[in-house]
C-alpha positions, 0 to 999 in steps of 0.5 A: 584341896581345890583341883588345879585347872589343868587337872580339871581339864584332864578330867584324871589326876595325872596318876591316873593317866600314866595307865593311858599314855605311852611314851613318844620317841621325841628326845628332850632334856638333851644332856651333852658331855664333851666339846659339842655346844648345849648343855654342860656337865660338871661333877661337884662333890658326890652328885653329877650336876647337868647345869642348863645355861638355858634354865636361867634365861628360860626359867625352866624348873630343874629336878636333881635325882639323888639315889639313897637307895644303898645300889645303882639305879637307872632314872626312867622317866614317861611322858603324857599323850599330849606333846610333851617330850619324852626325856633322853639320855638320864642318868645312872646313879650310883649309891649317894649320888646325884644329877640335876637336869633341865625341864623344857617347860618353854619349849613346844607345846609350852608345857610338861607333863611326866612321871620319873621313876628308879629302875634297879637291878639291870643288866645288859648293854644298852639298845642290846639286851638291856633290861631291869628287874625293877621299872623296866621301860625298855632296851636303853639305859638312858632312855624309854622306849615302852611303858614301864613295869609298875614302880613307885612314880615322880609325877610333875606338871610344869606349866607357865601358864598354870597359875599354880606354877609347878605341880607333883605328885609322888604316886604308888597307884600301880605300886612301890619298890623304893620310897620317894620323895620330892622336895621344892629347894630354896623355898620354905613349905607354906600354909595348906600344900604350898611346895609341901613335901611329897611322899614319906620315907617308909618301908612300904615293902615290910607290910606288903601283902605276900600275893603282891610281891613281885621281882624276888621281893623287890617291888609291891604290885597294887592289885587294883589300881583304880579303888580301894584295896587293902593294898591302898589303904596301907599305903596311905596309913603309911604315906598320906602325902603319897597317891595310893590308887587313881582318883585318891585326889578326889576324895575330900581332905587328901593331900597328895597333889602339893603345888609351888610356885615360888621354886625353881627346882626340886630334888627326887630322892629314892630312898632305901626300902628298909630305911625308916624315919628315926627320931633321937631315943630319950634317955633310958632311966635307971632303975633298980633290979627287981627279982625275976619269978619264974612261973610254970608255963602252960602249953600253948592252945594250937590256933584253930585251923581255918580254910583260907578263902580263895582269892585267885581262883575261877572258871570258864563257863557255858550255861549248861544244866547244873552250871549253877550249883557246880559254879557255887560248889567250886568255890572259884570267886569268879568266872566268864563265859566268852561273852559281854553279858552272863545273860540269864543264868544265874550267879551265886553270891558272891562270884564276880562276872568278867565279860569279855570281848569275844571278836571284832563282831562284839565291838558295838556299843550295844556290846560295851554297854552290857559289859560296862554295867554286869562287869569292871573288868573286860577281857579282850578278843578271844585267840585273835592268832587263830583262824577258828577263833576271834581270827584278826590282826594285831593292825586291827585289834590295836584299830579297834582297841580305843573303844574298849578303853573308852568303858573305862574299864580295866582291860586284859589284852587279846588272849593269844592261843600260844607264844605269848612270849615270843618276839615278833609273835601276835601278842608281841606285834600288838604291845608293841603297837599299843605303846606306840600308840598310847593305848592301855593294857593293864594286864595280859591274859594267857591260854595254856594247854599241857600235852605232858601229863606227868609230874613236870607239867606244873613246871612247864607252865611256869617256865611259859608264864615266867617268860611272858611276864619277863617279856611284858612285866605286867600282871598276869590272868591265866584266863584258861589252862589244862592238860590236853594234847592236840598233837594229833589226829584226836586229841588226847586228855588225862585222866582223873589222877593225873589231872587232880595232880595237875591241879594241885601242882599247878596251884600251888606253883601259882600262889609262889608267882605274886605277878600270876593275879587270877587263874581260871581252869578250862571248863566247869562242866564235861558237857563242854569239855571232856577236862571239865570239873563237874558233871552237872552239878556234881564234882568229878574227882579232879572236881573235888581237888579244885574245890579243896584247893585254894 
């Protein structure tokens, strides 16, 4: 299909752009109810209708949301770093019910461009507390004050001068929870994708991976967003009309980006997770019984048990002598080792490098260079909160961040070295300005050091990785972990027995946690670090449980 001019433009489907915008705290769409003058609002039958006496003089596109979800849910809705106006005060939807708003296409800067979306499973009162298991976007109900948490999106782009009108998109890119689709009313479907149908009503959770799976179930988290994964190719088995990672539409005889230009509206349905497109059953022929023979049954073969590859495990490293052979012994599939570039040492097949961003120092060209060519993701500044570290504000870090993002990288944001999960905190301050911003984070990396060396330290860890997850509803890389307490004078470490248990709770805890996507132990080698794994190229005993363990 060809590209639309704006899309050409934009030089990214607008999919792909959701991960670099962050909503604007500019009201539109404003929906009055009572005696003040603007838009009126009326009930009709089982949908809230919001009638703009404007949209009919403007010719300003309107979107009805009808919830066949089968439970309440809350519209959100983001807008592009480009002056479009961020929606206000959007409707919640019980069961079987609808609304109808008014795009302001017309207004400044003559055009629109954002995604809606379903956010389900809330509690708590607005502007106080307010926030959801699905699609979270803030303290509101009716409005976004942040990014959302990954979920399935409406994508639209109204633009009066864009001769092909109205452009959509329904988009998994980032993942699914409830099927969508948007559907042009009063207008018959036309040749090729003119005001098609978008998206399919299927149920994307019942085949999503078990790693994925986020919210209790409730939504399924792509892994990589910007290329294929087993995750997008599901999805567009299922969905071909549906996006299913960043540059799908560019990808020859893909359907996924539909234009009308003839309607005035369309409707976004969210549909029940479990529903399914039915079609009549035939009818059964009759036909006779036939006798039933019993055979002897034999004893089924038991499956030939093989080790599953790991899929989330890795290490930091420093080169040091035998770091090699110890790397490819310990079958992480990835490492780092605090720089952009793994320079001369020697990877062994198969394991990813992810370079890193160390401090305001490696903010070079020269320094993005390298990490842009050894690796596709990139680890932001190291333990910025503290003075022996990467050592900057979050004013600076949020200053310097537009030039890790133009790598084009998928990027981690800094590593705090602790409170990652407290408000105001320097993770917390640094979020917050990156939404503000526009900026993008596309994951958030985490240090944890246990000082309780019993059998409840796996538990601690996943109290704090729960609360930072339930504070930023993001994924997750715990990009360096262990057990060592530095309360005081010297710092203590367990030993051999009580750091294997560590490593085998502490794993098996994490493979519950469909939000925790990658681990990474801190160090490999005791030459660095007396909780390191291996002693040269040899596994200590903690060492052999981290091999054995995936």
């Amino acid at each position: 299909m060809p590209r639309p001019p704006w899309l050409e433009a934009l030089g990214r489907p607008l999919a792909y752009l959701k991960s670099h915008r962050r909503v604007s705290l500019l009201l539109a769409l404003i929906m009055v109810v009572g005696g003040v003058s603007g838009t009126a609002v009326a009930i009709q039958g089982q949908g809230q209708d919001i009638n703009s006496e404007s949209a009919a003089a403007t010719g300003d596109h309107t979107l009805t949301f009808k919830n066949d979800t089968g439970h309440k849910i809350w519209i959100g809705s983001r807008v592009n770093a480009d002056g479009s106006k961020l929606p206000g005060n959007l409707p919640a939807l019980d069961p079987d019910k609808s609304a109808t708003i008014t795009i302001p296409e017309h207004e400044a800067p003559g055009y629109w461009r954002g995604t809606f979306f379903a956010r389900q499973g809330c509690e708590g009162q607005s502007g106080n507390g307010f926030h959801c298991a699905v699609g979270d976007c803030g303290q509101f109900a009716d409005h976004c004050e942040t990014g959302q948490q990954p979920t399935g999106l409406a994508e639209f782009n109204f633009d009066p001068n864009d001769p092909g009108k109205a452009w959509y998109d329904v988009s998994y890119v980032d993942g699914v929870a409830e099927a969508i689709t948007i559907t042009p009313n009063d207008v018959a479907a036309a040749a090729g994708q003119e005001c098609q149908v978008s998206g399919c009503v299927k149920n994307f959770l019942a085949t999503c991976p078990k790693d994925n799976l986020a919210a209790d179930g409730r939504v399924c988290i792509s892994p990589f967003r910007d290329g294929h994964t087993p995750y997008s190719d599901a999805v567009t088995k299922q969905c071909p009309t549906a996006y299913s990672w960043s540059k799908q539409d560019a990808e020859p005889g893909n359907h996924v980006m539909p234009n009308c230009t003839k309607c005035n509206g369309m409707t976004v349905t969210f549909h029940e997770p479990g529903h399914q497109e039915s079609k009549p059953l035939p009818p059964k022929k009759k036909t006779p019984l036939k006798p039933v023979v019993k055979k002897p049954r034999k004893a089924p073969k038991p499956p030939a048990k093989k080790p599953m590859p790991p899929t989330r495990k890795g290490i930091s490293l420093n080169a040091v002598d035998g770091a090699t052979q110890a790397l490819d012994n310990s079958g992480s599939i990835w490492f780092y080792n605090y720089s952009s570039t793994k320079g001369s040492f020697q990877v062994p097949k198969g394991t990813e490098y992810v370079p890193m961003v160390w401090g305001p120092g490696s903010v070079t060209d020269k320094e993005l260079g390298r990490a842009k060519k050894e690796g596709k993701v990139l680890l932001g500044f190291n333990e910025p909160d503290s003075s022996s570290q990467a050592n900057i504000s979050p004013q600076k870090a949020l200053d310097l961040w537009p030039r890790l993002q133009s790598t084009g990288m998928t990027l981690g944001a800094p590593a705090v070295s602790h409170d990652a999960d407290k408000a105001g905190g320097w993770l917390d301050q640094f979020m917050k300005g990156a939404a503000k911003r526009h900026l993008r984070v596309d994951f958030i990396p985490l240090h944890w050091y246990g000082g309780d060396f019993g059998p409840d330290a796996a538990n601690q860890l996943r109290s704090y990785l729960q609360s930072v997850y339930n504070r930023y509803h993001k994924p997750i890389w715990l990009t360096s972990y262990g057990l060592a307490d530095y309360s005081g004078a010297q710092p203590r470490f367990p030993n051999q027995q009580q750091q294997s248990d560590f490593i085998k709770a502490s794993i098996k805890m994490m493979d519950g946690l469909g939000y925790v996507k990658r681990y990474a132990w801190s160090t490999l080698s005791t030459k660095t670090n007396p909780m390191g794994l291996y002693d040269g190229a040899k596994a200590n005993p903690s060492g052999q449980v981290f091999r054995s363990v995936f």
